[in-house]
C-alpha positions as CSV (number, residue, x, y, z in Angstrom):
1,X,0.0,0.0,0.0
2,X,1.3,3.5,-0.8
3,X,0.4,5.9,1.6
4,X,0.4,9.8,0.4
5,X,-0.4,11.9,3.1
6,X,-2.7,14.9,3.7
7,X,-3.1,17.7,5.1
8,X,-4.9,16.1,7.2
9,X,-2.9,14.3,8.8
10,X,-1.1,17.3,10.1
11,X,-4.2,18.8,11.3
12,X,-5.6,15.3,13.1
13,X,-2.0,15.0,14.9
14,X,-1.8,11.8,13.3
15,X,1.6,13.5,11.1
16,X,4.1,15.1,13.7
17,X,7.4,14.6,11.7
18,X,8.5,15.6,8.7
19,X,12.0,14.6,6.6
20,X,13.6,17.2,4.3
21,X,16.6,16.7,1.8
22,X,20.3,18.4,3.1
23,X,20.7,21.4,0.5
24,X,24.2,22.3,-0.3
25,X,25.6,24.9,2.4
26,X,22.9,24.2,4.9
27,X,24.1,24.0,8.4
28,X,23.2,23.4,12.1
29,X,23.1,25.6,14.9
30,X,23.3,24.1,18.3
31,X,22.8,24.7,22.2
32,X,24.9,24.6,24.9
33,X,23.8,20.6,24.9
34,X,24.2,20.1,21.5
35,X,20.5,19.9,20.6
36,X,20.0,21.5,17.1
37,X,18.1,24.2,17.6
38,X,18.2,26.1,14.0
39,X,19.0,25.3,10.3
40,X,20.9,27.8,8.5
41,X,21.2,28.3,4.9
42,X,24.9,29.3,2.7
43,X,24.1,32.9,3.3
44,X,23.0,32.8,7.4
45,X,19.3,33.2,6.2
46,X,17.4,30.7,8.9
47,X,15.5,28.0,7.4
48,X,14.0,26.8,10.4
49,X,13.8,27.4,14.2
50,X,13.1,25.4,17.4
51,X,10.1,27.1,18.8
52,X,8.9,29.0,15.8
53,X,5.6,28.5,13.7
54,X,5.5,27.6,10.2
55,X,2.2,27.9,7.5
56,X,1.1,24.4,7.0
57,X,0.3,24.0,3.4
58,X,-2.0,21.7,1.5
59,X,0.6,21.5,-1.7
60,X,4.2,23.6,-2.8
61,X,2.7,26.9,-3.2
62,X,-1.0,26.7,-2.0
63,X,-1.9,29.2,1.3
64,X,-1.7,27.6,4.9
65,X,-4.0,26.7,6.4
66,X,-2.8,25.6,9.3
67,X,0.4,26.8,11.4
68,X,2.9,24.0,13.4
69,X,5.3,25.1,15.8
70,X,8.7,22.6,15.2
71,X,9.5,21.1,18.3
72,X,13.0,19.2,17.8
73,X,15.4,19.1,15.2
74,X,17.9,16.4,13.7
75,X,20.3,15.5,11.3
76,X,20.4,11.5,9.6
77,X,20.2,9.7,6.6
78,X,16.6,9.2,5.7
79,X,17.4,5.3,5.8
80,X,18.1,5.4,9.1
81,X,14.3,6.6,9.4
82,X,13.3,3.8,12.3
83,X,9.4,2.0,12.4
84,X,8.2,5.0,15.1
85,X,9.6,7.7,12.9
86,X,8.1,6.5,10.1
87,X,4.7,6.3,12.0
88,X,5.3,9.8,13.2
89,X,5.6,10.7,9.6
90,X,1.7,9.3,9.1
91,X,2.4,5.9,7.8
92,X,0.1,3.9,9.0
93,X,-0.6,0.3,7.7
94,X,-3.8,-0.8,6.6
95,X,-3.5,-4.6,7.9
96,X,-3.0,-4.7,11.9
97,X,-2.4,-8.2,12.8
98,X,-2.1,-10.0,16.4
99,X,1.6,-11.2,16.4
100,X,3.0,-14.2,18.3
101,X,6.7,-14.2,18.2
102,X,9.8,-11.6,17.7
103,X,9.7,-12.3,13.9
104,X,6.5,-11.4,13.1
105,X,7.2,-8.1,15.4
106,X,10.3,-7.4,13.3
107,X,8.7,-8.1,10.1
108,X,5.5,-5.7,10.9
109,X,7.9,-2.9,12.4
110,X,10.3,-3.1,9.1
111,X,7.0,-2.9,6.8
112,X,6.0,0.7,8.4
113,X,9.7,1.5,7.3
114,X,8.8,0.1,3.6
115,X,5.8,2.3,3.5
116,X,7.8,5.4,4.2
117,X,10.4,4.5,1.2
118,X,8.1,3.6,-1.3
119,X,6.5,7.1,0.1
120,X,10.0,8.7,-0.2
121,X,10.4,7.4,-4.0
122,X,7.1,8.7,-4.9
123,X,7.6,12.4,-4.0
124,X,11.7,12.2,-4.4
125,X,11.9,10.0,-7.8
126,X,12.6,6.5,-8.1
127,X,15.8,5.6,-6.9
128,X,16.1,8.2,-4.0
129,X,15.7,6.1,-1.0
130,X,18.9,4.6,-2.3
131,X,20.5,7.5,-2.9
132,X,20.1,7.5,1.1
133,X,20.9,11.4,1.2
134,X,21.0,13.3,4.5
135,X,17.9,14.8,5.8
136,X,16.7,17.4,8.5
137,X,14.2,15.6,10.5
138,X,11.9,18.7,11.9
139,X,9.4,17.3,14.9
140,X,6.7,19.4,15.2
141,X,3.1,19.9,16.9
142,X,-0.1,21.8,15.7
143,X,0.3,25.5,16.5
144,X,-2.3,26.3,18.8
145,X,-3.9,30.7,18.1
């Protein structure tokens, strides 16, 4: 099953995490703990903040209609995405199933993370799960007034 999802999703809380592809020159600020709290692009222009509000858009270009406030910040490979990422991304799979043993639990954890590639391929282009490039992972929570 591919799984596009919706502005809805953000709006229901049932999408809290989103993945976006490393640009050239972007860079990570950080805390006194080393928590990320700030992406910066080439020219010191912020991208995105810890604690600021965004306009949650239906489509590239489309008014918001919606506003989330990104909560945490982090830097991976979007293969290392793991099955509760992926669910906080709004994958959710359409067969739930009573498991008995540790394999079946491993296999239905890996499938939410074969939802989110075959996702990741369908907006990206084929082949760019594995191209496995670095992403910002922003966290994030409905905006509330």
């Amino acid at each position: 099953m591919l799984f596009i999802y919706t502005i809805d999703q953000v709006l229901n809380g049932t999408k809290t995490n989103s993945r976006r592809v490393v640009q050239p020159g972007e860079y990570p600020v950080f805390d006194e703990s080393g928590n990320i709290i700030e992406v910066r692009k080439a020219n010191g222009r912020l991208k995105w903040k810890v604690g600021k509000t965004y306009g949650a858009q239906p489509g590239r270009g489309q008014k918001a209609v919606a506003r989330i406030r990104i909560t945490g910040i982090r830097k991976e490979h979007v293969q290392d995405i793991t099955p509760q990422d992926a669910y906080d991304e709004g994958i959710r799979l359409s067969i739930f199933t009573i498991v008995h043993d540790n394999w079946d639990v491993i296999e239905k954890l890996e499938q939410y993370r074969r939802e989110f590639s075959q996702l990741w391929d369908s907006v990206h282009g084929p082949g760019a799960w594995e191209a496995n490039p670095e992403v910002w992972c922003l966290s994030f929570e409905l905006a509330k007034g």
